[in-house]
Structures are given as C-alpha cells and as structure tokens.
Predicted model as a PDB file, atoms N, CA, C, CB and O in Angstrom, pLDDT in the B-factor column:
MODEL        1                                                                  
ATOM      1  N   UNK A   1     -46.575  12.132 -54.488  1.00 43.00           N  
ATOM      2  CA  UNK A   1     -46.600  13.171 -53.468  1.00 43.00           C  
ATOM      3  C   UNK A   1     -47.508  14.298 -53.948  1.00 43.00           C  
ATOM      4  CB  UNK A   1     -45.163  13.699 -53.162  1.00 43.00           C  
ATOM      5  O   UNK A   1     -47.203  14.783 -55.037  1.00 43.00           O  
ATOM      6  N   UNK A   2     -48.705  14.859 -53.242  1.00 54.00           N  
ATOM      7  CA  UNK A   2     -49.624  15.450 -53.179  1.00 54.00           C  
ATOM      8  C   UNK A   2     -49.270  16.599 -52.417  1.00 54.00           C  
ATOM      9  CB  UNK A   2     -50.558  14.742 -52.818  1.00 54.00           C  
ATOM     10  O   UNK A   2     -48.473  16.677 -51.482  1.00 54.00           O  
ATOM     11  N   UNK A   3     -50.158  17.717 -53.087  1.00 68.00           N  
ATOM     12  CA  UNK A   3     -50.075  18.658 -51.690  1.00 68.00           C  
ATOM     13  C   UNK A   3     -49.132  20.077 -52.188  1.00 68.00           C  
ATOM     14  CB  UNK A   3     -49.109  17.633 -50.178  1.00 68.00           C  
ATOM     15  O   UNK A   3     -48.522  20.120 -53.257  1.00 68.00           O  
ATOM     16  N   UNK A   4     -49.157  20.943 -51.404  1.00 74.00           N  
ATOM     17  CA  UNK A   4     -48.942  22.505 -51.671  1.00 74.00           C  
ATOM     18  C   UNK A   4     -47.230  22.546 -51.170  1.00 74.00           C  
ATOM     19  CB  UNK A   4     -50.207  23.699 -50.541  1.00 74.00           C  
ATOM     20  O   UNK A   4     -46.375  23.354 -51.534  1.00 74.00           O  
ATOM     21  N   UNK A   5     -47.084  21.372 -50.209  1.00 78.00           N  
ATOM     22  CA  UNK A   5     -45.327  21.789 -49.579  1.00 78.00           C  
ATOM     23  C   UNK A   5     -44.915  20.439 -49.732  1.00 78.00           C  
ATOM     24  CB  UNK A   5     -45.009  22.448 -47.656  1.00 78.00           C  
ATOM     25  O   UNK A   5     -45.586  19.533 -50.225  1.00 78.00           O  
ATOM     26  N   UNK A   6     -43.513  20.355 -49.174  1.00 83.00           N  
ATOM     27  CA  UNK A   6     -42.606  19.421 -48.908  1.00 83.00           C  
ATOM     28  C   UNK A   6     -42.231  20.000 -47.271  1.00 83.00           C  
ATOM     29  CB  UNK A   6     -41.313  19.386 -50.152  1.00 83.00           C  
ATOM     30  O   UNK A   6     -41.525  21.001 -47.147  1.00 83.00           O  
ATOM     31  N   UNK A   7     -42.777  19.266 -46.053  1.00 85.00           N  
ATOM     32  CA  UNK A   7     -42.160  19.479 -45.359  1.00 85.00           C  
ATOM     33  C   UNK A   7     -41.201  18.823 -44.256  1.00 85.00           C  
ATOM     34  CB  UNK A   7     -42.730  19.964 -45.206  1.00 85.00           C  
ATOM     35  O   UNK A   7     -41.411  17.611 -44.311  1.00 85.00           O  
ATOM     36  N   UNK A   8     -40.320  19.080 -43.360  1.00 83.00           N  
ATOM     37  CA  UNK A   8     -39.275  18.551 -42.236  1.00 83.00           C  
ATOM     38  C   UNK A   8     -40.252  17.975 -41.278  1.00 83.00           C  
ATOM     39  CB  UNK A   8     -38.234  19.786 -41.464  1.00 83.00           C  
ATOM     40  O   UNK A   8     -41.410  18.162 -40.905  1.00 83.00           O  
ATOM     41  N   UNK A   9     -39.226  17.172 -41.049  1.00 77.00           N  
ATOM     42  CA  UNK A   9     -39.783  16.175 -39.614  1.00 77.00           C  
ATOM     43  C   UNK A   9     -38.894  16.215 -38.673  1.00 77.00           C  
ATOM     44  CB  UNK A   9     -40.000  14.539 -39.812  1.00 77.00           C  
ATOM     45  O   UNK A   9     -37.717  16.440 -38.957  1.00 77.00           O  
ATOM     46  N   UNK A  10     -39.350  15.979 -37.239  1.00 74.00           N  
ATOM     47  CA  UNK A  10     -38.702  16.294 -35.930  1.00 74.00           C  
ATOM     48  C   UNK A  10     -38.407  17.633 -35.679  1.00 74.00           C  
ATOM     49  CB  UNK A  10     -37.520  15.619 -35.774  1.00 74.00           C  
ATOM     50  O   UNK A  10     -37.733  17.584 -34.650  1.00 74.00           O  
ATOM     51  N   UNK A  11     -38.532  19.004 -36.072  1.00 75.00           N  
ATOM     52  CA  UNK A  11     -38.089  19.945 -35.582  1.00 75.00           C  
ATOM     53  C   UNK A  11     -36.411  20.187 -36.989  1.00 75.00           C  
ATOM     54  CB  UNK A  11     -37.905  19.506 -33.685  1.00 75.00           C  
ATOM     55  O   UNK A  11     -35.672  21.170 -36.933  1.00 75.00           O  
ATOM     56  N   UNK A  12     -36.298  19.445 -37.667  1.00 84.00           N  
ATOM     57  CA  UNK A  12     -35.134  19.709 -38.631  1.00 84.00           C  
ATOM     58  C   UNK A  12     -35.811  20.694 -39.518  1.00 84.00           C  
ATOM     59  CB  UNK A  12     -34.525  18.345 -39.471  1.00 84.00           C  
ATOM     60  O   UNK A  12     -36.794  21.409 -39.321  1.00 84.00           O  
ATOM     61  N   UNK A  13     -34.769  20.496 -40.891  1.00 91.00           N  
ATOM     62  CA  UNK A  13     -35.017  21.159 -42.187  1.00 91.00           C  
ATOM     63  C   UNK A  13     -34.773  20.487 -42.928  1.00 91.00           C  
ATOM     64  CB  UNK A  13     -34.496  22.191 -42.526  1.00 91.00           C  
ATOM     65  O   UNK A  13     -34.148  19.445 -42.730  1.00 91.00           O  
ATOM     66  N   UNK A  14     -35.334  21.012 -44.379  1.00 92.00           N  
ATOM     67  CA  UNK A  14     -35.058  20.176 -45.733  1.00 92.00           C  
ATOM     68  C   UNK A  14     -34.301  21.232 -46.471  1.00 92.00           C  
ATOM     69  CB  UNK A  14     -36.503  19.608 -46.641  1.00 92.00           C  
ATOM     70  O   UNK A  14     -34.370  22.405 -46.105  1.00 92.00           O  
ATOM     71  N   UNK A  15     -33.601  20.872 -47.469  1.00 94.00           N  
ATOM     72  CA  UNK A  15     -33.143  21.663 -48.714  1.00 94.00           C  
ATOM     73  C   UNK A  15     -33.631  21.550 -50.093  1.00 94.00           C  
ATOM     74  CB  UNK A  15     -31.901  21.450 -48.870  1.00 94.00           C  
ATOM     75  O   UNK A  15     -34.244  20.517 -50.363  1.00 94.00           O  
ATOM     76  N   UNK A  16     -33.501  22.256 -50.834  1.00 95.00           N  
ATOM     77  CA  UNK A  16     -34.352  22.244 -51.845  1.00 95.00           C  
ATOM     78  C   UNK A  16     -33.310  21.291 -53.209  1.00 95.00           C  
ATOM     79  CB  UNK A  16     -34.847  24.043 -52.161  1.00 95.00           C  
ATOM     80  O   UNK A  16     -32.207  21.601 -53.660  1.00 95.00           O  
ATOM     81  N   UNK A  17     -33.969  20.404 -53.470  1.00 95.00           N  
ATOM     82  CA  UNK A  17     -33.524  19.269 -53.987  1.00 95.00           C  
ATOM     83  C   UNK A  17     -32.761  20.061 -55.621  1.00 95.00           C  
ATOM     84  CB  UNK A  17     -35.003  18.002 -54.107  1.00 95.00           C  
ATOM     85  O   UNK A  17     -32.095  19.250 -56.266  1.00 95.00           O  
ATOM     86  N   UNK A  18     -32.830  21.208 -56.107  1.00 97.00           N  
ATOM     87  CA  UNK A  18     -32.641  21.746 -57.524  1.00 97.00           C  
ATOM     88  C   UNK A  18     -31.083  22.352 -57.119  1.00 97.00           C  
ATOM     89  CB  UNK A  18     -34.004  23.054 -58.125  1.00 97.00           C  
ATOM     90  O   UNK A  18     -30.680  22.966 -56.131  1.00 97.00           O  
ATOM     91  N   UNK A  19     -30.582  21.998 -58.052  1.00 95.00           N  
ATOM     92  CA  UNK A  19     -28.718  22.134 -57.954  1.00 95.00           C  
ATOM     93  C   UNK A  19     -28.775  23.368 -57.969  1.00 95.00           C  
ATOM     94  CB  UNK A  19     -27.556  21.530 -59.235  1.00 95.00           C  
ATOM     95  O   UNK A  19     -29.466  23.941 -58.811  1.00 95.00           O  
ATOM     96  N   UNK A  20     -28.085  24.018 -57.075  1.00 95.00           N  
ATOM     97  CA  UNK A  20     -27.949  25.752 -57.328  1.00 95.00           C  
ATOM     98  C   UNK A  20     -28.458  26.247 -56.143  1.00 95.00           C  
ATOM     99  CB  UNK A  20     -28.865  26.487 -58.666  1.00 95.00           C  
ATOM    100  O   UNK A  20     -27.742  26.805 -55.313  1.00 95.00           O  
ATOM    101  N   UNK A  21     -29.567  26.094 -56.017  1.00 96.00           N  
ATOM    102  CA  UNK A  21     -30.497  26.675 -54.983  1.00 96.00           C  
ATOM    103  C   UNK A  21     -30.328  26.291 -53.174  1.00 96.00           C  
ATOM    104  CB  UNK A  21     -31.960  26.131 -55.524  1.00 96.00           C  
ATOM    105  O   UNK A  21     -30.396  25.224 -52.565  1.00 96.00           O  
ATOM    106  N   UNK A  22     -30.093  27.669 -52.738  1.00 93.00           N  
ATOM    107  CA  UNK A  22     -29.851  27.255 -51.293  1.00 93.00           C  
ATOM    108  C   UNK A  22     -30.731  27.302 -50.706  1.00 93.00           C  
ATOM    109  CB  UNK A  22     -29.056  27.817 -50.583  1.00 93.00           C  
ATOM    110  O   UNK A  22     -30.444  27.809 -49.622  1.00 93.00           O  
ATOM    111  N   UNK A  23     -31.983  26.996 -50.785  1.00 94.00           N  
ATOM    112  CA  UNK A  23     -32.954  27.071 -50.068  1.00 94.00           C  
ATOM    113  C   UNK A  23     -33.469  26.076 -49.144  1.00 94.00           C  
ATOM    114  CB  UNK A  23     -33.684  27.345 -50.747  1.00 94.00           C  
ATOM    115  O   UNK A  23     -33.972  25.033 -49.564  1.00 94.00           O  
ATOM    116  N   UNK A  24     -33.349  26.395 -47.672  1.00 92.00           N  
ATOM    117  CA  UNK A  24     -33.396  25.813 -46.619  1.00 92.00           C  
ATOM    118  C   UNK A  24     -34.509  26.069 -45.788  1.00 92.00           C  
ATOM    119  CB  UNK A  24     -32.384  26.005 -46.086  1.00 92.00           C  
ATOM    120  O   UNK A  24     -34.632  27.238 -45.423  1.00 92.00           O  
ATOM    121  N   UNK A  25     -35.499  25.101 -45.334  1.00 90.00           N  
ATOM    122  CA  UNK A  25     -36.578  25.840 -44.022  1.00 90.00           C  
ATOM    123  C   UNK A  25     -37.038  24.437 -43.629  1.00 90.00           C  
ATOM    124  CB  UNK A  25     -38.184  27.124 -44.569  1.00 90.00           C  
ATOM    125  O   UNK A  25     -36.533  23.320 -43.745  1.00 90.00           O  
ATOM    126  N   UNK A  26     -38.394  24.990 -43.026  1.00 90.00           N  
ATOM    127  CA  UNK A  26     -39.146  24.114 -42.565  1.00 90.00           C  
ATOM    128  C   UNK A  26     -40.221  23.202 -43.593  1.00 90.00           C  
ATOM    129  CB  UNK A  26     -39.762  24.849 -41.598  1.00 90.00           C  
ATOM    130  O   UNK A  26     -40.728  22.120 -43.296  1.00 90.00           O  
ATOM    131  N   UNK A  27     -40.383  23.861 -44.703  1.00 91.00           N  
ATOM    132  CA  UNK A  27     -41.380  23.389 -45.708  1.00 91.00           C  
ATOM    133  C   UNK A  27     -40.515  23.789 -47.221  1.00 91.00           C  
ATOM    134  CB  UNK A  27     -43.064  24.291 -45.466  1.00 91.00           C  
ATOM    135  O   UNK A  27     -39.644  24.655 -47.144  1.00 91.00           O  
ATOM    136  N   UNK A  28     -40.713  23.319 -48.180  1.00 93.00           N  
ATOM    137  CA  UNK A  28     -40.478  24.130 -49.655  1.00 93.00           C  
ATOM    138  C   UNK A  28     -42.036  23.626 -50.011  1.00 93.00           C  
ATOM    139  CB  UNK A  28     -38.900  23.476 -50.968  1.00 93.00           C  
ATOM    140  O   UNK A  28     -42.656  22.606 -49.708  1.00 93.00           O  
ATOM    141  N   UNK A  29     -42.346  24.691 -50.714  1.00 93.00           N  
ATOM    142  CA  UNK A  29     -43.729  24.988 -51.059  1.00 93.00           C  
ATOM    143  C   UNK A  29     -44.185  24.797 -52.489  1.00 93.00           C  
ATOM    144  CB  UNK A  29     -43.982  26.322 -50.714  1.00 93.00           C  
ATOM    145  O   UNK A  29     -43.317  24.151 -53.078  1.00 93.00           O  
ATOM    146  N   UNK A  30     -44.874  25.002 -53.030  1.00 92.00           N  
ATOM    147  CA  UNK A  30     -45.205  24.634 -54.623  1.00 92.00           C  
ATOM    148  C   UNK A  30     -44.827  25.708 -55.474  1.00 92.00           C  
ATOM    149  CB  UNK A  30     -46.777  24.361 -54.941  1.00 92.00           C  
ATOM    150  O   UNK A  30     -44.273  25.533 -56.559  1.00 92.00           O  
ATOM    151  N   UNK A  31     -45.266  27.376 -54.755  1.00 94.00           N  
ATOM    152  CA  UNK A  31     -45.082  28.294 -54.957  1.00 94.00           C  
ATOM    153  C   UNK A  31     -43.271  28.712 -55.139  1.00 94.00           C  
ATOM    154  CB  UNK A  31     -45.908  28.783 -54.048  1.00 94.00           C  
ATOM    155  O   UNK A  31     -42.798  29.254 -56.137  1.00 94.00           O  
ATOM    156  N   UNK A  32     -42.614  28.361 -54.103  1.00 95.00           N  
ATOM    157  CA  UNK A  32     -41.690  27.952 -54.634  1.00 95.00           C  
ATOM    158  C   UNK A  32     -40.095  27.760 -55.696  1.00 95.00           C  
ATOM    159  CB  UNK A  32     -42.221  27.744 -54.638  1.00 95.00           C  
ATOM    160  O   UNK A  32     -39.017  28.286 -55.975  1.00 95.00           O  
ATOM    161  N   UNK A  33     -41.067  26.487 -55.977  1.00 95.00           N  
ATOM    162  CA  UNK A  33     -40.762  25.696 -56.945  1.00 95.00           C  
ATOM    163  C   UNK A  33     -41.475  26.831 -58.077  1.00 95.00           C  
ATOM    164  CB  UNK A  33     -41.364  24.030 -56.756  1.00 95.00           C  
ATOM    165  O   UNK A  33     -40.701  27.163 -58.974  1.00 95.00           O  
ATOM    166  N   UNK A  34     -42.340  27.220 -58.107  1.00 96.00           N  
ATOM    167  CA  UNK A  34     -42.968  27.459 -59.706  1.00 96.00           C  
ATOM    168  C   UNK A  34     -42.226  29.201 -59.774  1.00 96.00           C  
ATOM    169  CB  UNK A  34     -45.340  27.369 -59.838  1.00 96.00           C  
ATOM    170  O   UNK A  34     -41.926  29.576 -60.907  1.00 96.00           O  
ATOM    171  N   UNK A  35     -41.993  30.053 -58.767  1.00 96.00           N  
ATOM    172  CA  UNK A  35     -41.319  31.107 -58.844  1.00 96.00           C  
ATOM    173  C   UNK A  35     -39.642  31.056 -58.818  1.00 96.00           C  
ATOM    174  CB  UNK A  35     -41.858  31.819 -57.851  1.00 96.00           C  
ATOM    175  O   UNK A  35     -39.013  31.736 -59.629  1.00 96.00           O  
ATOM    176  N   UNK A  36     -39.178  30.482 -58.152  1.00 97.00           N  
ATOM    177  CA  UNK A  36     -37.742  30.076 -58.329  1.00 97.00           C  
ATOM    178  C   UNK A  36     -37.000  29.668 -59.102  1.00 97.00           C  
ATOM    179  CB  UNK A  36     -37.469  29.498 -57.846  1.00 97.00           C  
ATOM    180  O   UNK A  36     -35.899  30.098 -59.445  1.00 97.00           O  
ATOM    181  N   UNK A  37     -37.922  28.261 -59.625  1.00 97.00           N  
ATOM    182  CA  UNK A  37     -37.368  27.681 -60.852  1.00 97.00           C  
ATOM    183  C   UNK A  37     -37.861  27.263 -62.033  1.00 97.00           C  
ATOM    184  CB  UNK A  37     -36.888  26.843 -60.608  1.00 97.00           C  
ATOM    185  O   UNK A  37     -37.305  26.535 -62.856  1.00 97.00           O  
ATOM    186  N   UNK A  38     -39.394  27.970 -62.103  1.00 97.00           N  
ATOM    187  CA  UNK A  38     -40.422  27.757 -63.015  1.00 97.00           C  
ATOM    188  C   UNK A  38     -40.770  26.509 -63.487  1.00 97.00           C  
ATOM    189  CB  UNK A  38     -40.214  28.410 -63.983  1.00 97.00           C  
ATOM    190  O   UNK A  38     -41.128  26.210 -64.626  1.00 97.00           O  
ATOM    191  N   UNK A  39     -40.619  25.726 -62.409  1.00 96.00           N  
ATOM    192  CA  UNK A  39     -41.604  23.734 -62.286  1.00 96.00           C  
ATOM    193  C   UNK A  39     -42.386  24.054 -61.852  1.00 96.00           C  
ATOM    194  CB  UNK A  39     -41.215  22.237 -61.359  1.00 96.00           C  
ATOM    195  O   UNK A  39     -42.591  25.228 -61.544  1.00 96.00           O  
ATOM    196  N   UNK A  40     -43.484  22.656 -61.575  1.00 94.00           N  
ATOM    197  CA  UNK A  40     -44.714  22.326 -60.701  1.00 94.00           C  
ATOM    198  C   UNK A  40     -43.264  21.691 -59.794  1.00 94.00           C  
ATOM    199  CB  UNK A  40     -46.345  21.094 -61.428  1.00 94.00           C  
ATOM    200  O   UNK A  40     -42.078  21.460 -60.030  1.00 94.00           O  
ATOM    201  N   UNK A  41     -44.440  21.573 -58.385  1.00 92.00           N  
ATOM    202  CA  UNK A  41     -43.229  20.687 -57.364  1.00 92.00           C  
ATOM    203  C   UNK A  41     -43.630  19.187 -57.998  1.00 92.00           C  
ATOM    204  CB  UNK A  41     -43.546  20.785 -55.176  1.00 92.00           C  
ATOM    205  O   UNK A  41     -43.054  18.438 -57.208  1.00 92.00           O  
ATOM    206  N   UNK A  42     -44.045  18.652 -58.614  1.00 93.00           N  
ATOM    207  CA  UNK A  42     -44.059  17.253 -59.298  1.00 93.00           C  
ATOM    208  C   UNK A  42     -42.935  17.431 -60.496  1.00 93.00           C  
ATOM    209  CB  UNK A  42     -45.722  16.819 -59.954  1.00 93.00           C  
ATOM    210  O   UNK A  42     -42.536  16.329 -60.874  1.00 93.00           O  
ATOM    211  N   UNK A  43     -42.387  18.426 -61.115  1.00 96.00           N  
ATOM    212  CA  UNK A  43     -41.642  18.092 -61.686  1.00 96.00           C  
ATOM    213  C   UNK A  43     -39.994  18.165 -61.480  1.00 96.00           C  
ATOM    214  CB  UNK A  43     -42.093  18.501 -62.473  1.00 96.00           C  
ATOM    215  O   UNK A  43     -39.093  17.500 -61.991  1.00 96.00           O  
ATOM    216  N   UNK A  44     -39.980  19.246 -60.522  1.00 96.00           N  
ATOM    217  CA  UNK A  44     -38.819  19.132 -59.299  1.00 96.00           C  
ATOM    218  C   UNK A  44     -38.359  18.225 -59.007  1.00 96.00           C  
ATOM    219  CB  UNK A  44     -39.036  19.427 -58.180  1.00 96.00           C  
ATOM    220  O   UNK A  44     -37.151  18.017 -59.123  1.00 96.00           O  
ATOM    221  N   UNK A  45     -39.490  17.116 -58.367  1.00 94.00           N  
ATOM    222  CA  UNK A  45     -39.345  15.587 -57.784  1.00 94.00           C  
ATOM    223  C   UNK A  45     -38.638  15.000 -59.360  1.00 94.00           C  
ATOM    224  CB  UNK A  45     -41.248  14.662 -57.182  1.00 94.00           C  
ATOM    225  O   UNK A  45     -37.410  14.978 -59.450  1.00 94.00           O  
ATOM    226  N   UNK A  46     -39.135  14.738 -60.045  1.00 96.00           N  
ATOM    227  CA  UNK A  46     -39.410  13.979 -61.316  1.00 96.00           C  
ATOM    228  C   UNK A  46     -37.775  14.381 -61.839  1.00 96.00           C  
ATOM    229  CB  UNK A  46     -40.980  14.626 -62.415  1.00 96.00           C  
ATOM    230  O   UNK A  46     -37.033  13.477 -62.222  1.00 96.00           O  
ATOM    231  N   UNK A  47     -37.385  15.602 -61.813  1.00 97.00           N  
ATOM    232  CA  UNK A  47     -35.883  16.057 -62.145  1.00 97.00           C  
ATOM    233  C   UNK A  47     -34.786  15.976 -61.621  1.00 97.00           C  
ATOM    234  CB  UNK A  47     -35.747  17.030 -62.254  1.00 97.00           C  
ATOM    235  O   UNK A  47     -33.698  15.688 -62.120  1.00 97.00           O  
ATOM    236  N   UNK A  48     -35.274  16.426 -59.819  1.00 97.00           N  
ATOM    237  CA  UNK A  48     -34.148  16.318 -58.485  1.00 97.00           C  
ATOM    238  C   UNK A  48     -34.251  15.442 -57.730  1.00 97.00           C  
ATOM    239  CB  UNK A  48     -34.086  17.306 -57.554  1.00 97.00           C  
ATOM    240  O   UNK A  48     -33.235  15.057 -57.152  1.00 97.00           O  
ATOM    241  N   UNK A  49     -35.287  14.933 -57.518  1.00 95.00           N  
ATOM    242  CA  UNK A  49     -35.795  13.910 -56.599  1.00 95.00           C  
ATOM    243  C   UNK A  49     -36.215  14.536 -55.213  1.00 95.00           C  
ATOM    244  CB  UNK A  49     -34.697  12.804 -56.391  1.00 95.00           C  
ATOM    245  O   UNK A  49     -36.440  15.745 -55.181  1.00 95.00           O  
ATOM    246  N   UNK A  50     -36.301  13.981 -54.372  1.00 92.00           N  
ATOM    247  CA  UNK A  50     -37.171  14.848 -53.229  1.00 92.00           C  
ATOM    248  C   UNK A  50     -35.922  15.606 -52.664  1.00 92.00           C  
ATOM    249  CB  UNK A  50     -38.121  13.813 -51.870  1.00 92.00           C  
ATOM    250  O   UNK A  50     -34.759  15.527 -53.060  1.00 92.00           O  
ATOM    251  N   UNK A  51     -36.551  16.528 -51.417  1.00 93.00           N  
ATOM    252  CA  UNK A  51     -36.132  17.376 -50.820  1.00 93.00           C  
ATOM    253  C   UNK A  51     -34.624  16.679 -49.526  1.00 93.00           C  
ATOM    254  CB  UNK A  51     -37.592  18.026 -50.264  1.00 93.00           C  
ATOM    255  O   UNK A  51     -34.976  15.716 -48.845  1.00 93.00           O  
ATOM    256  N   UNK A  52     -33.814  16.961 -49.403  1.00 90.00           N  
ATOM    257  CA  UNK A  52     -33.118  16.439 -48.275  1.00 90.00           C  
ATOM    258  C   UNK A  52     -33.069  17.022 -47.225  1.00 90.00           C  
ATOM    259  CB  UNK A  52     -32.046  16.221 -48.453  1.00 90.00           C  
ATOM    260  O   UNK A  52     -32.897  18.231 -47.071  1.00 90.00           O  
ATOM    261  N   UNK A  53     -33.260  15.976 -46.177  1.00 89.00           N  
ATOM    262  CA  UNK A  53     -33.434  16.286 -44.454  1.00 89.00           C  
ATOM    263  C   UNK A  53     -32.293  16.868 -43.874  1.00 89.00           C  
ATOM    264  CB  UNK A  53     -33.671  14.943 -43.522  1.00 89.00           C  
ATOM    265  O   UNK A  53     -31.296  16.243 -44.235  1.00 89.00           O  
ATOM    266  N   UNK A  54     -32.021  17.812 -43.118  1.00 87.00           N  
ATOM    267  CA  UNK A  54     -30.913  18.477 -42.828  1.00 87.00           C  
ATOM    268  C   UNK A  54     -31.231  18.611 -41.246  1.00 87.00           C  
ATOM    269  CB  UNK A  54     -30.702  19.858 -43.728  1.00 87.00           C  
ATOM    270  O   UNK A  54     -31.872  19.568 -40.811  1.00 87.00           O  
ATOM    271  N   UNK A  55     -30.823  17.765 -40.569  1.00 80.00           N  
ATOM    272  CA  UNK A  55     -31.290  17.681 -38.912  1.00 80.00           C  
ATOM    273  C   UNK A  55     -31.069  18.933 -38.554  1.00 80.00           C  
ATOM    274  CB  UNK A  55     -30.448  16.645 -37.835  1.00 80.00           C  
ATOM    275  O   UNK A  55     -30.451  19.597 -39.386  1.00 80.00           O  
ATOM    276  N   UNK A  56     -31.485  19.643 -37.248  1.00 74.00           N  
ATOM    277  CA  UNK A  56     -30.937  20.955 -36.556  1.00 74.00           C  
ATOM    278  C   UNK A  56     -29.995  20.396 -35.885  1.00 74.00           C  
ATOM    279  CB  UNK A  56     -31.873  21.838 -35.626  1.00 74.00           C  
ATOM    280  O   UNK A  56     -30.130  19.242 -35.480  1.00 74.00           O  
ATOM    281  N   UNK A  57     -28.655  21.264 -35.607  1.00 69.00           N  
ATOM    282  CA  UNK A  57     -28.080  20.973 -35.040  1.00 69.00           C  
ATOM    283  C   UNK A  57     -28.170  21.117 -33.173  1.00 69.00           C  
ATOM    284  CB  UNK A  57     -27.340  21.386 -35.761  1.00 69.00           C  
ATOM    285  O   UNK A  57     -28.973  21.837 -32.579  1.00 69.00           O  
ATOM    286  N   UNK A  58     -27.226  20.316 -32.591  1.00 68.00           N  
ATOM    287  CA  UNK A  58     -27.309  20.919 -30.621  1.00 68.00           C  
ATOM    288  C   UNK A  58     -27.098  22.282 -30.800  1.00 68.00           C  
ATOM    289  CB  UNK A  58     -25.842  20.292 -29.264  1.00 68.00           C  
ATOM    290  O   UNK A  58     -27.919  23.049 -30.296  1.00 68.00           O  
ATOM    291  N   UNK A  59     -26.012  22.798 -31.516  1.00 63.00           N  
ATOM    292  CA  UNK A  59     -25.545  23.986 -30.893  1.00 63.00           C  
ATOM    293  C   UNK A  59     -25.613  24.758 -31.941  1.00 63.00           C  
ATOM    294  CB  UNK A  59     -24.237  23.982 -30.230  1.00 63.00           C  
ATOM    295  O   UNK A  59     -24.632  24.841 -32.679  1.00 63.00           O  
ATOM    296  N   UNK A  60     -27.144  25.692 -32.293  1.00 57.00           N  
ATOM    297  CA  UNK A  60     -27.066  26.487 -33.017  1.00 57.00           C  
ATOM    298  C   UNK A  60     -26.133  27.405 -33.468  1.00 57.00           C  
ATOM    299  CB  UNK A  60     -27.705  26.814 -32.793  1.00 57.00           C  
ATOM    300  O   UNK A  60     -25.821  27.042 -34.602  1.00 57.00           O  
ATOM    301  N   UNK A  61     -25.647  28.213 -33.224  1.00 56.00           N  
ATOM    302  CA  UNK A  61     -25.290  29.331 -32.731  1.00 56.00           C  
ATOM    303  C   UNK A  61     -25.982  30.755 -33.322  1.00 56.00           C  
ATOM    304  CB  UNK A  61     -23.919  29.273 -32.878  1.00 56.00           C  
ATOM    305  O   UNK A  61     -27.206  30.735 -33.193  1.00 56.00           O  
ATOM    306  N   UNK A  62     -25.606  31.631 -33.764  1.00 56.00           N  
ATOM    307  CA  UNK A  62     -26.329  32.622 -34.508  1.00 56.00           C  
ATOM    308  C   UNK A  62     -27.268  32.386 -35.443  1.00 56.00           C  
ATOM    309  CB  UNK A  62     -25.590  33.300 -35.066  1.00 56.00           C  
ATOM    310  O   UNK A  62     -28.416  32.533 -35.021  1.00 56.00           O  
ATOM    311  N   UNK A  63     -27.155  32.034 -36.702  1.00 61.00           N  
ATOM    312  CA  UNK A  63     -27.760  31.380 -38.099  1.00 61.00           C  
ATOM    313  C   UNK A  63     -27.237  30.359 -38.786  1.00 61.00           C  
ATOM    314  CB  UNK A  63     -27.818  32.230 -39.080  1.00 61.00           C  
ATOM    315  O   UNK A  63     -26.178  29.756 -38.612  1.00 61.00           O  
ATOM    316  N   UNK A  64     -28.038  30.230 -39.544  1.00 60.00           N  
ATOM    317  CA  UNK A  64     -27.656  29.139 -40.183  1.00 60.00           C  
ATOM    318  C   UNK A  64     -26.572  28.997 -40.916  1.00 60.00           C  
ATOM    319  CB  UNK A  64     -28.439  28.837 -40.807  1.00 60.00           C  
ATOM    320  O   UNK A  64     -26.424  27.874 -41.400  1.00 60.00           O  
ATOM    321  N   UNK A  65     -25.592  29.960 -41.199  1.00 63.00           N  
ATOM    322  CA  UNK A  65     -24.662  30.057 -41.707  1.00 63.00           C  
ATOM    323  C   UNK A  65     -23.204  29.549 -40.892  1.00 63.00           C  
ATOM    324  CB  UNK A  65     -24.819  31.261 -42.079  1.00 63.00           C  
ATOM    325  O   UNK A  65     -22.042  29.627 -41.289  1.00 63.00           O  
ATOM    326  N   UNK A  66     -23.760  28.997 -39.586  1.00 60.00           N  
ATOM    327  CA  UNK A  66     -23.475  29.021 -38.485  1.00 60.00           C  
ATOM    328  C   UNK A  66     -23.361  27.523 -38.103  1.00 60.00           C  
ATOM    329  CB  UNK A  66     -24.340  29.834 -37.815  1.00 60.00           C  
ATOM    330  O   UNK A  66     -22.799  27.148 -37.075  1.00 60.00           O  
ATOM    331  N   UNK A  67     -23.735  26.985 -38.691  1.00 55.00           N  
ATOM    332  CA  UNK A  67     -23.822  25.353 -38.872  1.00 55.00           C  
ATOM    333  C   UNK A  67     -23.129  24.290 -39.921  1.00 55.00           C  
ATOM    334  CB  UNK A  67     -25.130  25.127 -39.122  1.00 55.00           C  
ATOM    335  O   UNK A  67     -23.103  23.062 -39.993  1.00 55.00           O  
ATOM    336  N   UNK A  68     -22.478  25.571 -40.841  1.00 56.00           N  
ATOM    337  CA  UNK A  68     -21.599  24.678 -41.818  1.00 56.00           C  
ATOM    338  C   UNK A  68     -20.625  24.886 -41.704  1.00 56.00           C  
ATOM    339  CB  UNK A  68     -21.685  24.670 -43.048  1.00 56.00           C  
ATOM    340  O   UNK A  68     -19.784  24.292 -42.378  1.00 56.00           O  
TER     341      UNK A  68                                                      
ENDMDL                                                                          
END                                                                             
C-alpha cells in the first residue's frame, strides 16, 4: 500500500488500526500516523494491520458519539 492516506469506501469510515487511538474519518493520512504515533503509515500496517471499515449508519443522529 502506497500513497499519503488510507481511505473509506461507499460514503463510510475507517478507524485507525493502533490500539488506543480513536481516530475515525474519511481518510487516516501518513501525517497522521507519523504525528500521533511516530510510524511511517507502512509501519502502522506492518504492526496493526490495516485500517477498519466502520459503515455510516441510517440514522445518524447528532455525532458520532451518537452511533455507539
């Protein structure tokens, strides 16, 4: 895997694959990875494995806090 992000497909989200970290969006970025948890995103992968898909839900409601 190449490239500056990790990003979602269909309109979902991903989470950021590093235990601890709640980081949720549309992309996780390289930047990141190297400010957050001081990896390259190749070594993220290599440690956590990739990012997980987190569909949107029907019924948003307020935030995302709002969905669990």
């Amino acid at each position: 895997m190449t490239g500056l992000y990790w990003s979602s497909t269909h309109g979902g989200y991903i989470k950021c694959p590093v235990e601890g970290c709640n980081h949720i969006g549309n992309v996780i970025t390289a930047a990141h990875c190297r400010i957050e948890h001081g990896l390259t995103r190749e070594e993220v992968m290599e440690k956590y494995g990739k990012p997980k898909n987190i569909p949107k839900p029907k019924n948003m409601g307020r935030g995302i806090n709002d969905w669990f």
